[in-house]
DSSP file (Angstrom, degrees, kcal/mol; ACC not computed):
  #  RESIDUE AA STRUCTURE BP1 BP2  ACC     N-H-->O    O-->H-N    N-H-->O    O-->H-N    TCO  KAPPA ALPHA  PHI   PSI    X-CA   Y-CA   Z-CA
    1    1 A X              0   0    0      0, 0.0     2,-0.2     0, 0.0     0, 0.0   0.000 360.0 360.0 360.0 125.1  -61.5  174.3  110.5
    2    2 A X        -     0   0    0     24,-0.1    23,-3.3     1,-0.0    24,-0.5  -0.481 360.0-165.0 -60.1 111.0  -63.5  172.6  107.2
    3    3 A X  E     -A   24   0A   0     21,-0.2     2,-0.3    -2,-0.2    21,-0.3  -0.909   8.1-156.4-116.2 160.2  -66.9  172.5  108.5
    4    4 A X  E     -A   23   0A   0     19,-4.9    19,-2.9    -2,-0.4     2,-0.6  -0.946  16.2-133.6-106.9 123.8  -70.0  170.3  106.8
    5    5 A X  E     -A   22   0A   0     -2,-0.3    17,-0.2    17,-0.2     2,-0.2  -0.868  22.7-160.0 -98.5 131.6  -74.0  170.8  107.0
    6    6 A X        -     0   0    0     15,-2.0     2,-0.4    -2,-0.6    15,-0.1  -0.191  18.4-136.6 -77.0 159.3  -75.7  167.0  107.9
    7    7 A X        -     0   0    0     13,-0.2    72,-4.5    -2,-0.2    73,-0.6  -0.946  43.3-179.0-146.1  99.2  -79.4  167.2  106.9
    8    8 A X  E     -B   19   0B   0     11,-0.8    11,-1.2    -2,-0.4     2,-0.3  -0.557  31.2-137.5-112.6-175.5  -80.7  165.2  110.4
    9    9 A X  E     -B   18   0B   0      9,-0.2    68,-2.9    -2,-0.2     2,-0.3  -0.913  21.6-164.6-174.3 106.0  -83.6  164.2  111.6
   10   10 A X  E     -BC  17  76B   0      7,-2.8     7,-2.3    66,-0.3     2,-0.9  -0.884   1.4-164.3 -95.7 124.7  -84.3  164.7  115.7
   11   11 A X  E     +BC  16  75B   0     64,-1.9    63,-2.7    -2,-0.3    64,-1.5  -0.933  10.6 172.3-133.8 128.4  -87.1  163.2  117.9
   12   12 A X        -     0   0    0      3,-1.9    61,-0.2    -2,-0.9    60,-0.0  -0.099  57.8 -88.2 -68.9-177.3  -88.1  164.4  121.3
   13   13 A X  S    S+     0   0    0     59,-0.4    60,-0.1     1,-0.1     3,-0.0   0.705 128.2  23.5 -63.3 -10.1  -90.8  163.0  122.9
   14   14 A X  S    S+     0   0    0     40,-0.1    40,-1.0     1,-0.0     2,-0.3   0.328 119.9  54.4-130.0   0.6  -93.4  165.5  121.3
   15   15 A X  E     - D   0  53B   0     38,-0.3    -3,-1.9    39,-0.1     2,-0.5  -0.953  49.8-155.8-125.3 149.6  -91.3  166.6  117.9
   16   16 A X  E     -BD  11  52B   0     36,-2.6    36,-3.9    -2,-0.3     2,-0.3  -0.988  21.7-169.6-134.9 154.3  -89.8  165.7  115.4
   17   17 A X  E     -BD  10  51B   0     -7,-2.3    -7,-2.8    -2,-0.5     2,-0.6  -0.932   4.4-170.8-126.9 137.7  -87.0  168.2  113.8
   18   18 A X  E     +BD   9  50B   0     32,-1.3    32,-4.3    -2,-0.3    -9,-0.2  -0.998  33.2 102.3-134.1 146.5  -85.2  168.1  110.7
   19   19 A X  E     -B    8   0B   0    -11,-1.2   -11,-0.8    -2,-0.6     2,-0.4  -0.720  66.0 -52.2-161.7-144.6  -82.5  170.3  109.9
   20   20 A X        -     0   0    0     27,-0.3    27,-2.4    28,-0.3    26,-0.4  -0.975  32.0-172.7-141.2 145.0  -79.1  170.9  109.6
   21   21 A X        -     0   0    0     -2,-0.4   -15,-2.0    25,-0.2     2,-0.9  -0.829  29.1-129.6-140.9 125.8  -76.5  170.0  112.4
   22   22 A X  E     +A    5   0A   0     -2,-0.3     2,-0.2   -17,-0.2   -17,-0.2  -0.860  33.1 173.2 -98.4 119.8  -72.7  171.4  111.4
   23   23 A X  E     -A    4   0A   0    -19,-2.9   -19,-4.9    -2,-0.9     7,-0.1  -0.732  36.5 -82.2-111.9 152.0  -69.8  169.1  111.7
   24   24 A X  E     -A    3   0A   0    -21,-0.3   -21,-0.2    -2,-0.2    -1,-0.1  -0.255  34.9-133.6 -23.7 122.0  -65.9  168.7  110.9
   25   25 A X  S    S-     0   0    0    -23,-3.3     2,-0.3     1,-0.2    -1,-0.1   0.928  81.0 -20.0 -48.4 -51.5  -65.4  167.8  107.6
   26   26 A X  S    S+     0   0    0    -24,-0.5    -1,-0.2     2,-0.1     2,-0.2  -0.938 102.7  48.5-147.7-179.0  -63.0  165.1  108.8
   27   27 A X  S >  S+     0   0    0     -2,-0.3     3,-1.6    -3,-0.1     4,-0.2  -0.432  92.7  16.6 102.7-165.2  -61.0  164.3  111.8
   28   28 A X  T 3  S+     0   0    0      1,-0.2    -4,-0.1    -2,-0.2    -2,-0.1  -0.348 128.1   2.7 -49.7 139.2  -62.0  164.3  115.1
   29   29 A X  T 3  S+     0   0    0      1,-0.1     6,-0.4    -6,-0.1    -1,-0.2   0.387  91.5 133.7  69.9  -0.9  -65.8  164.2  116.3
   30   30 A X    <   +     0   0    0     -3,-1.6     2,-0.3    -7,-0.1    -1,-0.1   0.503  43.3  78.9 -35.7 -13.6  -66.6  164.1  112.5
   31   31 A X  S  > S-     0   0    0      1,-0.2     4,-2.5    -4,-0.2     5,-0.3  -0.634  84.7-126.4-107.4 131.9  -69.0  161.5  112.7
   32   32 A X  T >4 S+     0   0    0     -2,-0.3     3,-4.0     2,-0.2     4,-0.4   0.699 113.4  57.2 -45.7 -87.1  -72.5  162.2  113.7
   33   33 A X  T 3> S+     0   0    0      1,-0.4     4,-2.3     2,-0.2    -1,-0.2   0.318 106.1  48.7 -14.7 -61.1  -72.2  159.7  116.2
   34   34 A X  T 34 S+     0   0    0      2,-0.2    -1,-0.4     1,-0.2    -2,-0.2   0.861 109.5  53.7 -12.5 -80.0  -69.3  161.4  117.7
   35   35 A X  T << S+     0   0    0     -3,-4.0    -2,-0.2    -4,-2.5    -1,-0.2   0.569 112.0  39.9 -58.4 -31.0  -71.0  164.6  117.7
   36   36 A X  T  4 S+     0   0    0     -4,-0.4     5,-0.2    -5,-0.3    -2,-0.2   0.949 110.0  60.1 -89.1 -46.9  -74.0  163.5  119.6
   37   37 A X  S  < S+     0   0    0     -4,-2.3     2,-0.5     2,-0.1    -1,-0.2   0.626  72.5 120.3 -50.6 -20.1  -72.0  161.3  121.9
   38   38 A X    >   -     0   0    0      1,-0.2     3,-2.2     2,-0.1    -3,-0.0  -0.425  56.1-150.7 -75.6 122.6  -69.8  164.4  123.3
   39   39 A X  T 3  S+     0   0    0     -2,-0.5    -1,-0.2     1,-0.3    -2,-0.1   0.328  91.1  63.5 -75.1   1.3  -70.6  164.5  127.3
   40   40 A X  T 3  S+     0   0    0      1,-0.1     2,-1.2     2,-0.0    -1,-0.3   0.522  82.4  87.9-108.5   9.2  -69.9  168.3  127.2
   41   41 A X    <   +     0   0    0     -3,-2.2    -1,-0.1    -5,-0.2    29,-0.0  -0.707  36.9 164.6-103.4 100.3  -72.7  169.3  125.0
   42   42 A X        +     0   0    0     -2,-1.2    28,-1.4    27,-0.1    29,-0.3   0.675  66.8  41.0 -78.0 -16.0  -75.8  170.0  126.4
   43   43 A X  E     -F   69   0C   0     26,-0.2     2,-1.0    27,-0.1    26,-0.2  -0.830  67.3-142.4-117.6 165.3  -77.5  171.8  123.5
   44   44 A X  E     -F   68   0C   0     24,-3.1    24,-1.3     1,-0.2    22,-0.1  -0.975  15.9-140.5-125.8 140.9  -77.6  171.0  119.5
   45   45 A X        -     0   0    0     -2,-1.0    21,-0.3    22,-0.2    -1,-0.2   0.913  25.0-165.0 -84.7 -92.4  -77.5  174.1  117.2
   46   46 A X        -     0   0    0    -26,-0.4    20,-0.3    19,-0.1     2,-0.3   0.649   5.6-150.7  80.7 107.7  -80.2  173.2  114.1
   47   47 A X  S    S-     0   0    0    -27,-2.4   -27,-0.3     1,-0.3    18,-0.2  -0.986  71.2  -3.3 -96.5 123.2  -80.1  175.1  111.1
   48   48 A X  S    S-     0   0    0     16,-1.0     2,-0.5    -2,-0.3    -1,-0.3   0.844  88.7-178.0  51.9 102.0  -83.2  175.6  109.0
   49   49 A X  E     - E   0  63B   0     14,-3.6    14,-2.2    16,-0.4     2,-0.4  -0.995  23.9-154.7-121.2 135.5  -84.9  173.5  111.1
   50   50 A X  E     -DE  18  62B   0    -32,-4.3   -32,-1.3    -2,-0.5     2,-0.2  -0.978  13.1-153.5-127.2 133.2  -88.9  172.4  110.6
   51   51 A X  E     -DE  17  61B   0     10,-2.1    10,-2.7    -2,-0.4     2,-0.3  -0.566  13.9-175.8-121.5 108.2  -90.4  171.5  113.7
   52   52 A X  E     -D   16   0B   0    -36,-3.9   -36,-2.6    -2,-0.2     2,-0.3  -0.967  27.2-127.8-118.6 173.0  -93.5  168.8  113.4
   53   53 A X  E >   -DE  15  56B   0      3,-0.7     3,-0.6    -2,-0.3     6,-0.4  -0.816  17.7-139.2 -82.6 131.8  -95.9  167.5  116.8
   54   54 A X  T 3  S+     0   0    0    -40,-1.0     3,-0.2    -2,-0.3    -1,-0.2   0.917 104.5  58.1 -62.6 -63.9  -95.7  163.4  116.5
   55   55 A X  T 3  S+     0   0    0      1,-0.2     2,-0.2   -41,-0.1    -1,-0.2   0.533 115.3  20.1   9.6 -65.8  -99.3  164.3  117.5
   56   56 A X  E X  S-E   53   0B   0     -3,-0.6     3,-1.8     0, 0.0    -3,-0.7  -0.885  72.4-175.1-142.1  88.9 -100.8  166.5  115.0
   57   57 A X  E 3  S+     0   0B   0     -3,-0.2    -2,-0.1     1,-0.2    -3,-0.1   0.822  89.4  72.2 -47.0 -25.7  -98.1  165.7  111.4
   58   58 A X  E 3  S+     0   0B   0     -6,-0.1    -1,-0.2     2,-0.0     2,-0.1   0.463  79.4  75.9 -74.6  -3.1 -100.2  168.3  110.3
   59   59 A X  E <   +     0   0B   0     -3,-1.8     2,-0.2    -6,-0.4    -7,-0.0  -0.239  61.9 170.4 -88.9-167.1  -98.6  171.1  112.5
   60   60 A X  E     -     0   0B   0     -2,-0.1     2,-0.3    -8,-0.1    -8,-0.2  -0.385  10.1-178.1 178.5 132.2  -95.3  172.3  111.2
   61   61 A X  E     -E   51   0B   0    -10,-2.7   -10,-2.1    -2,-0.2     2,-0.2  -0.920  12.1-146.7-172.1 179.4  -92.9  175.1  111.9
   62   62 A X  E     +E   50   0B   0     -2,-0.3     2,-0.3   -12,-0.2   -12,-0.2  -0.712  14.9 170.0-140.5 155.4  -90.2  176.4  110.9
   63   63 A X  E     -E   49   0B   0    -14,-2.2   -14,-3.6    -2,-0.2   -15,-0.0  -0.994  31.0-134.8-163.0 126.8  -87.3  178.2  112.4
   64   64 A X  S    S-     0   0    0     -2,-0.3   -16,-1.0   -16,-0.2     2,-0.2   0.703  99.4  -0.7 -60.6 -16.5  -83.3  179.4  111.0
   65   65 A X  S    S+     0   0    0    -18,-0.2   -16,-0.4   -16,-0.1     2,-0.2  -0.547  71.1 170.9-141.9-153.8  -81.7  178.1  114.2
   66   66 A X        -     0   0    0    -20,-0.3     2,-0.3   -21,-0.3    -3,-0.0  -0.206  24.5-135.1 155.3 139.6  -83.3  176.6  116.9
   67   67 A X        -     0   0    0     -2,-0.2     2,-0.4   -24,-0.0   -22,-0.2  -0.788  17.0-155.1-114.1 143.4  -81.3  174.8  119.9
   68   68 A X  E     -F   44   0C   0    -24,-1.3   -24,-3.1    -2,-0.3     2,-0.5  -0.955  16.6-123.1-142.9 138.7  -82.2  171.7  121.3
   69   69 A X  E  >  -F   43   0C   0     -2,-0.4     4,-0.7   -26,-0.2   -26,-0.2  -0.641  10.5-151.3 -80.1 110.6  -81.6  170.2  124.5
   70   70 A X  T  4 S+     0   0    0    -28,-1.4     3,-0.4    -2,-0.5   -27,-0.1   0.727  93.0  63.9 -61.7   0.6  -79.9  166.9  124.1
   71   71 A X  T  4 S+     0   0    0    -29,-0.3    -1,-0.2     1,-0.2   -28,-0.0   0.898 102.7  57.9 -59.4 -60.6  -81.8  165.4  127.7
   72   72 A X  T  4 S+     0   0    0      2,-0.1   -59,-0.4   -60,-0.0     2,-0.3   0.500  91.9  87.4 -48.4 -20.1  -84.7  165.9  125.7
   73   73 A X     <  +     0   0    0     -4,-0.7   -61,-0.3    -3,-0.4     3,-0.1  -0.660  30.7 168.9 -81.4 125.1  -83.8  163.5  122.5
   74   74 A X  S    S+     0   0    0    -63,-2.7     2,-0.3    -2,-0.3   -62,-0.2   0.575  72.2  33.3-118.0  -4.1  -84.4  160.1  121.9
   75   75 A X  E     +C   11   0B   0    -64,-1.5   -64,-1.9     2,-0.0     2,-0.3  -0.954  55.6 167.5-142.4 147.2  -83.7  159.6  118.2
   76   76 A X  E     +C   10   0B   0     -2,-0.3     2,-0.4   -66,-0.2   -66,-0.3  -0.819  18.0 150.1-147.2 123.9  -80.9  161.5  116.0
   77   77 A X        -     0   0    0    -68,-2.9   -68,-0.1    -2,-0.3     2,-0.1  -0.953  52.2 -89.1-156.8 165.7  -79.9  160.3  112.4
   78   78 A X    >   -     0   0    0     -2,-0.4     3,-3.3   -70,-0.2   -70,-0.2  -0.286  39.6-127.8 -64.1 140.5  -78.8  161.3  109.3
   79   79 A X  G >  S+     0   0    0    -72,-4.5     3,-0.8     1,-0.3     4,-0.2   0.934 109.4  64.4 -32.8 -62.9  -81.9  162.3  106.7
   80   80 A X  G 3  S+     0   0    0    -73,-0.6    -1,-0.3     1,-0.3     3,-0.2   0.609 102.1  54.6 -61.7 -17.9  -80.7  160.2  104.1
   81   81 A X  G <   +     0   0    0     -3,-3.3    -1,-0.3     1,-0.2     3,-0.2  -0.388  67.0 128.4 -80.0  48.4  -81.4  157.1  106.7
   82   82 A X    <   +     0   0    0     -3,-0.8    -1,-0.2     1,-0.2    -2,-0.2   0.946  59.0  59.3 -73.6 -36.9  -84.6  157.8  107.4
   83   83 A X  S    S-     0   0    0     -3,-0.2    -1,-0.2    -4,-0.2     3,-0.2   0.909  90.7-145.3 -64.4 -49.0  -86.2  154.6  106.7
   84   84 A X        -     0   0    0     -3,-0.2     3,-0.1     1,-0.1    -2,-0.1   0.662  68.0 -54.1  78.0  41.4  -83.8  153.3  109.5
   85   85 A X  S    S+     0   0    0      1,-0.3     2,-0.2     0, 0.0    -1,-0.1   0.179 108.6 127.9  54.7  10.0  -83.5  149.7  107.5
   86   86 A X        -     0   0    0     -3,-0.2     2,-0.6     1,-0.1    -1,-0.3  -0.405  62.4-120.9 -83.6 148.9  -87.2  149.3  107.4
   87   87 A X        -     0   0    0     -2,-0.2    -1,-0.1     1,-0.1     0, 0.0  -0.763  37.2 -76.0-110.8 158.3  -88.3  148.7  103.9
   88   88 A X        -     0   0    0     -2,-0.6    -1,-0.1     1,-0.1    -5,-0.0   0.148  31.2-167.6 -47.6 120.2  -90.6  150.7  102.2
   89   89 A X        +     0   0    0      1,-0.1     2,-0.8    -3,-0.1    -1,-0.1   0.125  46.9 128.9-101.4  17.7  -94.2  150.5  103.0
   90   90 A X        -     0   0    0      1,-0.0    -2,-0.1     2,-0.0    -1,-0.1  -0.574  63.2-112.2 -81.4  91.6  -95.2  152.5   99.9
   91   91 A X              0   0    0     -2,-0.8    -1,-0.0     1,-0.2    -2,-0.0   0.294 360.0 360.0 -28.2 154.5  -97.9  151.3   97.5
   92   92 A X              0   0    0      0, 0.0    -1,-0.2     0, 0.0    -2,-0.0   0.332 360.0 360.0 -96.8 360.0  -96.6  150.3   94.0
């Protein structure tokens, strides 16, 4: 099987994780959406992952795998959405 690394973006209630989540290239469950949605996966696998506290932004660390419990998640999307349609609040 052709597999792909996603560069997501995870929020817990107390983290937030970015890493990288490995999918199907195509086909079935290819689709994050897919992937997150399947009712027999209780953990997500995270590669390179860095780990901040919503808390403290200033905390960071950083981990080569790290498993996450999908109870525990409240947000998942690809990096490259990050803004989530909000528009950019960045002076000019």
């Amino acid at each position: 099987m052709d597999l792909r690394h996603e560069d997501i973006i995870l929020e817990t209630d107390r983290y937030r994780i970015e890493g990288k989540l490995t999918l199907p290239r195509e086909g079935y469950r290819s689709r994050l959406s897919d992937y997150v949605n399947q009712r027999d996966r209780e953990f997500f696998a995270i590669n390179d992952a860095t780990v901040t506290a919503l808390d403290a932004p200033e905390v960071t660390r950083h981990a080569s795998f790290l498993m996450v419990s999908r109870a525990h998640v409240r947000l998942v999307a690809l990096a490259a959405e990050e803004s989530f349609g909000m528009p950019d609040s960045s002076p000019d």
